[in-house]
Structures are given as structure tokens and as C-alpha cells.
N, C-alpha and C positions, 0 to 999 in steps of 0.2 A: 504494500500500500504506500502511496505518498508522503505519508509521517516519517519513515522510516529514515533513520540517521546513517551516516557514513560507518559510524561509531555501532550502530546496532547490527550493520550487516557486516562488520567487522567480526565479531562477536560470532554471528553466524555462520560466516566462514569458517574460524578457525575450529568449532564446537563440530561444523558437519565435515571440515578435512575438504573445502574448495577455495577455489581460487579465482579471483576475477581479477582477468588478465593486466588492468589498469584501476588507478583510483587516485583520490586525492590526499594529501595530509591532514586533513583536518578531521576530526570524528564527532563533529558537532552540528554539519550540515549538513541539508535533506538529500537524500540517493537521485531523487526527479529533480531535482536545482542543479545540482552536480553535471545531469543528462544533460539537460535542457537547455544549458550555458555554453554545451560544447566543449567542456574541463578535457585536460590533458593529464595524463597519469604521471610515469614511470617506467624505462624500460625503450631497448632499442628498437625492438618489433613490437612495440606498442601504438596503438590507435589513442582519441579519445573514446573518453565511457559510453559514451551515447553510440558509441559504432558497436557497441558488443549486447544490445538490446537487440532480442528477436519478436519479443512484442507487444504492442501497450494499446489503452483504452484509453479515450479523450472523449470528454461532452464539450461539444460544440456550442458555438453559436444559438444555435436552435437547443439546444438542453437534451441534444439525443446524444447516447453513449457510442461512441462508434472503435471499433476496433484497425486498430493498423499492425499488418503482419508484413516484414522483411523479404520472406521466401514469396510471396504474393504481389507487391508492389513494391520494391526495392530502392526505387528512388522517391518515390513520397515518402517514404519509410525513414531514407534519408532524412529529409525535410524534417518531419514532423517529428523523430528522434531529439532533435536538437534546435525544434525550434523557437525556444524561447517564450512557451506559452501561447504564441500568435493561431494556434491552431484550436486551441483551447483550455479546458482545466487538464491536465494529467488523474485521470484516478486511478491507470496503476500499468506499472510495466514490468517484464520478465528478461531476464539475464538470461547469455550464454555462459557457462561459467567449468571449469577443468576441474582436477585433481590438485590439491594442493603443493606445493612447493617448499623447497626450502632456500634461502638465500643467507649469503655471508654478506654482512651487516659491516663495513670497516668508516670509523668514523678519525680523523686527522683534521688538524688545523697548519695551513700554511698562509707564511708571509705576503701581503695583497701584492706584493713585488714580483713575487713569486709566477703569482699566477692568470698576472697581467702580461704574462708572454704568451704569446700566438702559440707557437710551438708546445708550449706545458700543456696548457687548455687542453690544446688539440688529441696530446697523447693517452690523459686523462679522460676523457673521451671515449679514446677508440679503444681504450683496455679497460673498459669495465662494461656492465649490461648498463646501468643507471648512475647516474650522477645525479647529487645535490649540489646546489654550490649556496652559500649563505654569506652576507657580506653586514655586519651591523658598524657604520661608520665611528667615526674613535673609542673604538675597543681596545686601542692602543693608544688613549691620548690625542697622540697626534695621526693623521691621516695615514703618511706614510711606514707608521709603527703599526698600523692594522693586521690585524690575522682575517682570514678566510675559512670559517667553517665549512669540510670538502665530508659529505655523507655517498658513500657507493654500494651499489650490490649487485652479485654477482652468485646465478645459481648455482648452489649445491647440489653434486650427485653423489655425492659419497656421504654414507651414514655417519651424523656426525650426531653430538646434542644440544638439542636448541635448550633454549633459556629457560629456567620454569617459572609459573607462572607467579611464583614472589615477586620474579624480575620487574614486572609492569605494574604489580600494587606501589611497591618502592616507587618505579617513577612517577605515578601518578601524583603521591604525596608529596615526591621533589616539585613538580609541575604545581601543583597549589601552593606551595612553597613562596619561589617564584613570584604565583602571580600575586601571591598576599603582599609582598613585598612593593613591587613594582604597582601598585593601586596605592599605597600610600605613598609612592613617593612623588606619584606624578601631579595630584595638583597643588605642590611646592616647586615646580620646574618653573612656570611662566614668570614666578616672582624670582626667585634664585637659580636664572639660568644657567649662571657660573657653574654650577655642580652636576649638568647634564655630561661630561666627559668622564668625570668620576663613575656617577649612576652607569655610564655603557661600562666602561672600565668593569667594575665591580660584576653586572650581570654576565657579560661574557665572559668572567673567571670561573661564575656559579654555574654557568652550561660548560665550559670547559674542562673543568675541576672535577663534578659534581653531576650534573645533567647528563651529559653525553661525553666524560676523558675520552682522549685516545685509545683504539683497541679495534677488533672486531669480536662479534658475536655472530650465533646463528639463530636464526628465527623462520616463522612462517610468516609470509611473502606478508600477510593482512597486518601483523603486527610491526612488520618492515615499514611499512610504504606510512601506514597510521601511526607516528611514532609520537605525537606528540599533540595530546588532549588539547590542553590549553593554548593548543600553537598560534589562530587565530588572535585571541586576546594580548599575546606576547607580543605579537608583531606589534600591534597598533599602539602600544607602549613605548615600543622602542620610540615609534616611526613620530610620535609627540615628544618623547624626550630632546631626539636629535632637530625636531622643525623648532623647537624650542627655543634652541642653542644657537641654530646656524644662523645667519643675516638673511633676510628675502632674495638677495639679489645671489644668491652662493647656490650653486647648481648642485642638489642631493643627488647621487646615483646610490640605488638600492637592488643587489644583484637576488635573483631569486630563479635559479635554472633547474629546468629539469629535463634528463634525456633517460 
């Protein structure tokens, strides 16, 4: 049904052992916004979400429920997959969906010096299945002291052991952690903007240190790709502290990639 979260079909996958082939990081918004927007996952022979729907129901216009099937009409199917609502309400659509997966989880922070080379990028890239790349600007102070949080995965065929599930109560409680923190501190930024380099400083120690060190783990694909509950609210913390701090006229780049 419609209601259903990213977060609840996360859940569902990993309780029924599937896999759906792309998704987003967030685990707090809707499975049919996700479609419907056209979102882009993770993963090199990956599509967006709305391409891996093979069926869904819409009331139109006129208040009639009509059905769109993929194998039947393939280009409307298109369309109406990812259209944005224009076609009407969504009241429910059905996944194609595999056998679950396992992926190796490797999290590293490098210098923005680093990885402002064509060449790095590039190889980075081409030897891994997914790439994250996360950029939260003076994490290091000053600009060119910045780290690049670099998240990859790459599937596992060999029986290995994934994390249990302590693993994700712990972080969830890191992630509320977090965010209790960063809600009290933000509306003291617009008055004491001075201490917005510090507040980045400090939180990307608390993900670095704490959140996500350096390492790799193994996980299932759902818990991969969903790694990070409160990751919405996080961002738009950051993304105030640092409009805070900067001048208007000073050009923000905020890197957020995914392949």
C-alpha cells in the first residue's frame, strides 16, 4: 500500500531474504514518492526504482481505479511509473524483486585534495559496484583541510558473516545521539555564527570516530544501501549550520554521489 516507508520495506526484505535491486538512503520516506520522483539507487547495473515496478493501481481523474501493467503496455507503464502523481493518486504498486544479497560494506575518509583528481575519482569508480561520496564543508576548519567521507560496496560471494543485529540497535541510538545534539545546537548558529566551523569540526569527528570509523563490514544489501535512519534530518542541519556561517555571495558546493 502507499503508506509504506522505505524503512518498512527494508525491514521486509531482510525478515523475507529479498532484494530490491535499487533504493534510497533514507528509511523514512514513502516506497510510491521514492517511484514516482524517479529516485536513483545504488549500484552499476542499476536503474531507478520506478523501472523495477511491474504493477500498480491509480484513481484517476474521474475517481475510477485503473490498473497499469508493464508486460501489457510498456511505455505508459513507463510514464505512469514515474510520473509524478500527474496521472493520479497511486493506491498501490508491486515490485520485481531477487534473492537477497550480501555486500562488503568498506567505509574510508580521504583528503578533498585527494579526491578532487580526475584520475582518483575515476578509479574509484570503476573498482567498486557503488560508490558514496559525502562532502560536509569545514570538517576540517578550513576548506582545504576537509576530508571526504568515501562509502563503497561490492558483492559478496563467499560465505562470510554479516553483522548481527545488535549492530543496527547500537546505531540507531548513535543516530538519535546525533541528532539530539545537532537540534540544540542549531538555533544558536544565526546568532553565534562564529562557532559553525567548530559544530562541523566536532560532528564529523562523531561520524568518523563513532558513527561510521574506518573499516569494512558485511551486511545485507537492504541494510547497506538504508544505513542511516536519521540521515535526512542530518543533512539539513549540516546544510543550516554551514549557510549560517558562509557570506551570501560565497558559492556552497555540497557533493552527494551515487553510482
Amino acid at each position: 500500500m502507499t503508506g509504506v516507508t522505505t524503512g518498512d520495506l527494508k525491514n521486509f526484505q531482510v525478515k523475507h531474504g529479498l532484494y530490491l535491486n535499487t533504493n534510497v538512503i533514507l528509511d523514512l520516506v514513502q516506497v510510491v514518492s521514492v517511484a514516482q520522483t524517479g529516485c536513483h539507487g545504488v549500484g552499476k547495473d542499476t536503474h531507478c526504482l520506478s523501472d523495477y515496478l511491474v504493477e500498480m493501481r491509480v484513481y484517476n481523474a474521474n475517481g475510477l481505479l485503473r490498473k497499469y501493467c508493464r508486460e501489457n503496455e510498456a511505455d505508459l507503464f513507463n510514464a505512469v511509473s514515474a510520473g509524478f502523481g500527474c496521472f493520479g493518486i497511486v493506491y498501490d504498486i508491486t515490485f520485481k524483486m531477487e534473492e537477497n544479497i550480501i555486500v562488503k560494506t568498506e567505509t574510508s575518509y580521504e583528503k578533498k585534495t585527494s579526491l578532487a583528481n580526475a584520475n582518483r575519482l575515476k578509479t574509484l569508480i570503476k573498482e567498486n559496484w557503488a560508490v558514496e561520496i559525502f562532502w560536509f564543508p569545514h570538517n576540517g576548519f578550513k576548506l582545504e583541510d576537509d576530508y571526504i567521507w568515501v562509502r563503497t560496496f561490492n558483492k559478496e560471494n563467499n560465505k562470510v558473516n554479516v553483522v548481527p543485529k545488535g549492530f543496527y540497535e547500537n546505531e540507531e541510538w548513535y543516530d538519535k545521539m546525533s541528532q539530539m545534539a545537532l537540534k540544540m545546537a542549531s538555533p544558536h548558529i544565526t546568532t553565534y555564527g562564529w562557532i559553525v566551523p567548530y559544530m562541523q569540526w566536532a560532528s564529523f569527528k562523531f561520524i568518523k570516530h563513532i558513527l561510521y570509523p574506518e573499516g569494512h563490514i558485511y551486511q545485507d544489501i537492504a541494510h547497506a544501501v538504508h544505513f542511516r535512519y536519521y540521515c535526512l534530518f542530518y543533512f539539513l542541519n549540516v546544510l543550516n549550520l554551514v549557510s549560517a556561517y558562509l557570506e551570501k555571495n560565497t558559492i556552497l558546493y555540497i557533493y552527494l554521489i551515487d553510482y
